[in-house]
N, C-alpha and C positions, 0 to 999 in steps of 0.2 A: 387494451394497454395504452399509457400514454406514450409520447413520444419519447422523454428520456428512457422507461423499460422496452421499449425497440432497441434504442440505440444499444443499450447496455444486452441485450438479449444476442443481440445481432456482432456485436463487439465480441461476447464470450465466446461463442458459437466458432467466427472466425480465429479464436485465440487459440481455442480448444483445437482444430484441426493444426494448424502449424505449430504450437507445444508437442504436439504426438509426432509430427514430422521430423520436430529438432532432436526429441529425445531416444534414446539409443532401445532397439526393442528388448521386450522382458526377457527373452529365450537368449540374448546373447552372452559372453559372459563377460564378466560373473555375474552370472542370471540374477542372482541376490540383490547384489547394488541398483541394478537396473529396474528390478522390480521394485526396488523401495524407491524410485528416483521418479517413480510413474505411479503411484500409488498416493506420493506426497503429494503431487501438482495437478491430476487429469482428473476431471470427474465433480469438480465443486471448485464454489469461490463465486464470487461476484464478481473478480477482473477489471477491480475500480480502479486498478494502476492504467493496465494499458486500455482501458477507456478514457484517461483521464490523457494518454500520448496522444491518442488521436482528438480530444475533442481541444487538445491547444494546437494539433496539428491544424486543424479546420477554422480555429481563430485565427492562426495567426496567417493563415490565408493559401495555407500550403495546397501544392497543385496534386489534382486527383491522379497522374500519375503516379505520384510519390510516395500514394501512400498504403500502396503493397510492403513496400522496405521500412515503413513508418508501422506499420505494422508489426514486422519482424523483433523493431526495436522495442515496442511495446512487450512481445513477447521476451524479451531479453531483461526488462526487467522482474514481469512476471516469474520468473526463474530466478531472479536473486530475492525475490520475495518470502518465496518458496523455501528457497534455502534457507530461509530467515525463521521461519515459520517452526522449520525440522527441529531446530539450534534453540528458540525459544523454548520449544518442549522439553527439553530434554528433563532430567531430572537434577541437574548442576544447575539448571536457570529456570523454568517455570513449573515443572514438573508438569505437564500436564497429558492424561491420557486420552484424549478425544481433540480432535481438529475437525473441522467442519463435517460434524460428525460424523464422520469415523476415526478407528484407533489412529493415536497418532503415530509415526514412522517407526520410534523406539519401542513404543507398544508391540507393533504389527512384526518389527524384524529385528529389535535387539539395538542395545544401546549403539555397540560399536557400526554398525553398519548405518544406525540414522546418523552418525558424524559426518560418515562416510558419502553417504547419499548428500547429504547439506552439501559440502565437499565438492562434490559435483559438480550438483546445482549452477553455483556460484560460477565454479569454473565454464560451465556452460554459457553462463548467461553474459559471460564476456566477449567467449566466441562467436554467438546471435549476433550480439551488436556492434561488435569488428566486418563482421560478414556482412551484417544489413547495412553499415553505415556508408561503405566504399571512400572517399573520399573525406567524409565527413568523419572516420573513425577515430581522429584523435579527440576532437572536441566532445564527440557523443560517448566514447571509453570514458577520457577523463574524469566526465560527468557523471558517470556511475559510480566511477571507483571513488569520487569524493563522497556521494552521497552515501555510500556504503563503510566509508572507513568510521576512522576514531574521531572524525571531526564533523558525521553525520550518523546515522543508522547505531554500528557497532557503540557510537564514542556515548548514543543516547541510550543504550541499553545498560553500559557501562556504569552510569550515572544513577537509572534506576537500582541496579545493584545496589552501588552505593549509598542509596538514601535511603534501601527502605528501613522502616523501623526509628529512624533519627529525629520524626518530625520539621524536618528542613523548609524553608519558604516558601512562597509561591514562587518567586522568579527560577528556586529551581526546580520546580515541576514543572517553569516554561521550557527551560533548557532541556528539561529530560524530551518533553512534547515535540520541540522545534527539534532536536536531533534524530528522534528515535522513529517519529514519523514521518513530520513535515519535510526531514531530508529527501526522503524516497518519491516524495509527493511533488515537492518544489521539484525534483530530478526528472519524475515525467512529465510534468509541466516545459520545465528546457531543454528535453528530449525531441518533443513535440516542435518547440520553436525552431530550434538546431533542425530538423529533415525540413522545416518547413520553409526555409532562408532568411526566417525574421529577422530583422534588425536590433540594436540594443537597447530601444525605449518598449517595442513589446515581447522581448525577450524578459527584461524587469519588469514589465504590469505582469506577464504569466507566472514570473519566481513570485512576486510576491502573494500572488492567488494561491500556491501551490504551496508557499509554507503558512499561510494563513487556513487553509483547509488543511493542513496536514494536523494543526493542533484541534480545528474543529473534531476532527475526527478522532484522535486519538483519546480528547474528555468525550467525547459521545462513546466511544468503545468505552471509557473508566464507567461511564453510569450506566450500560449494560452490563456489566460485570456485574453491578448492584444490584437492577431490577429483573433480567432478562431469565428467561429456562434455559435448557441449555440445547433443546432443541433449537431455537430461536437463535440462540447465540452459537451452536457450533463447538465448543466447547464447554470447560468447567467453569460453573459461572464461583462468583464469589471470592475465588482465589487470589486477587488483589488485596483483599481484607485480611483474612486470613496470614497472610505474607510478613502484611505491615507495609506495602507500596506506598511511596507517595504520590498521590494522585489528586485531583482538581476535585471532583466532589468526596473523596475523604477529608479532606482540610477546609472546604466552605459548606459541605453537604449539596445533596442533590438538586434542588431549586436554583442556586446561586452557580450550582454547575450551568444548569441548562441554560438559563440567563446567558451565562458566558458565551456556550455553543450560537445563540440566538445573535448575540452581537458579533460574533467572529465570522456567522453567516453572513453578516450583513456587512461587513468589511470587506471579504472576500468578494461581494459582488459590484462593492463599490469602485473597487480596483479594478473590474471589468469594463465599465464606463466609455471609457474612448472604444471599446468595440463595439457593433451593430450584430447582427440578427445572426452572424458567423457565432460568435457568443453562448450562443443559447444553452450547448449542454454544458461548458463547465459552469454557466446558472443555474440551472436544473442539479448537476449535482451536487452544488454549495446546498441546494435545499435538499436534496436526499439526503447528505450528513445531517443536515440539522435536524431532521424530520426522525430520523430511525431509533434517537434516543429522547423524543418531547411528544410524549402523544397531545399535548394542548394543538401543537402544529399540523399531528397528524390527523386529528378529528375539523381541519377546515376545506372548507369545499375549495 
């Protein structure tokens, strides 16, 4: 393995024990909720959020103490992810029966109880980061609850609704991109700075890494919808098309996509610049996004 699947190996591993920690056991009640609440989040996922808390934790120079409760906070967003994740399937927004494959939560337990569990989630993941942040809880709350609202996360889902089927621009399929994912991304990017005491010029180079991959990643997720199985993808592949979505390689097609991805990689790491060798993984995972949907990329030594 290389170094960044360490990092990312070793990241999940410790996410995966303190998710199970935070979340409330299956047997308790109402056993139902709780079960659907540990079914949606345990057991799969790459955990590119809270690798991506710690790896601006460790740029932006945070001390090894700190970074048990930088941890925490990582997991606290993982949990509104989560919840995100339940709420996107459902059948009022993406319909989709398979998450990283297995059934999805309404699948597994029934519409009203995946609201229920999403519901949670959410609320959970505020608690985590109240709890992890101590001092720091208003700035790092804040921070969630913007990325998460109508003017991040939510406000970029909203927009997808909205457009699909219309044919609408590119700039607003940037908007959909920068809100729906870059929010959450730019968020653990300043999550990471915030535990780590950064200051406000690399507090801004990590915001901008974080919503500059946020859209990397969300056209490399649109051209795995298009080319991917669904094994591979974890879900129903194709169901962007089908929808009528407006998405980055529907309106330029899939070359002109990757191209994009390939320059946004390349922006993202250019923004990294004034860091040294602390750097390294959220470089490596500018190139893991770009990499997962360009095999031109992934066939070089």
């Amino acid at each position: 393995m290389n170094r960044l699947e360490v990092f990312m190996q070793e990241t999940a591993a410790d996410v995966e024990k303190r998710l199970d920690y935070f979340l409330p056991y299956a047997d308790m009640r109402p056993e139902i909720l709780h079960q659907a609440m540990r079914h949606s989040i345990l057991g799969g996922g790459k955990r590119l959020r809270p690798c991506l808390v710690l790896a601006a934790f460790e740029a932006a120079g945070g001390p090894e103490p700190d970074r048990p409760r930088t941890l925490d906070a990582a997991c606290a967003i993982e949990l509104l992810h989560c919840y995100s994740l339940i709420h996107d399937d459902l059948p009022s927004m993406d319909n989709d029966s398979l998450r990283r494959n297995r059934l999805s939560c309404h699948k597994a337990f029934g519409e009203a109880v995946a609201i229920l569990a999403g519901d949670a989630l959410q609320a959970l993941a505020f608690r985590v980061m109240a709890m992890a942040s101590g001092p720091l809880a208003g700035p790092a709350v804040a921070e969630l609850a913007a990325a998460a609202g109508s003017t991040g996360m939510v406000g970029g889902q909203a927009l997808d609704i909205e457009a699909a089927g219309t044919g609408q621009t590119l700039e607003t399929i940037e908007w959909i991109d920068r809100w729906k994912t870059g929010s959450i991304l730019a968020c653990c990017c300043r999550t990471g700075a915030i535990f780590a005491g950064a200051g406000d010029e690399i507090t801004a180079a990590l915001t901008a890494y974080g919503e500059t991959i946020g859209v990397l990643y969300q056209i490399s997720d649109d051209i795995l919808d298009l080319t991917a199985d669904v094994k591979k993808l974890g879900k129903t592949p194709g169901k962007d098309a089908v929808a009528g979505k407006l998405t980055y390689p529907a309106a330029r097609g899939i070359e002109k996509a990757r191209e994009m991805v390939a320059e946004k990689c390349s922006l993202a790491k250019s923004v990294l610049q004034r860091f040294g060798k602390e750097a390294l993984y959220l470089r490596l995972l500018a190139d893991f996004l770009r990499d997962r949907a360009n095999p031109d990329f992934r066939s070089r030594p």
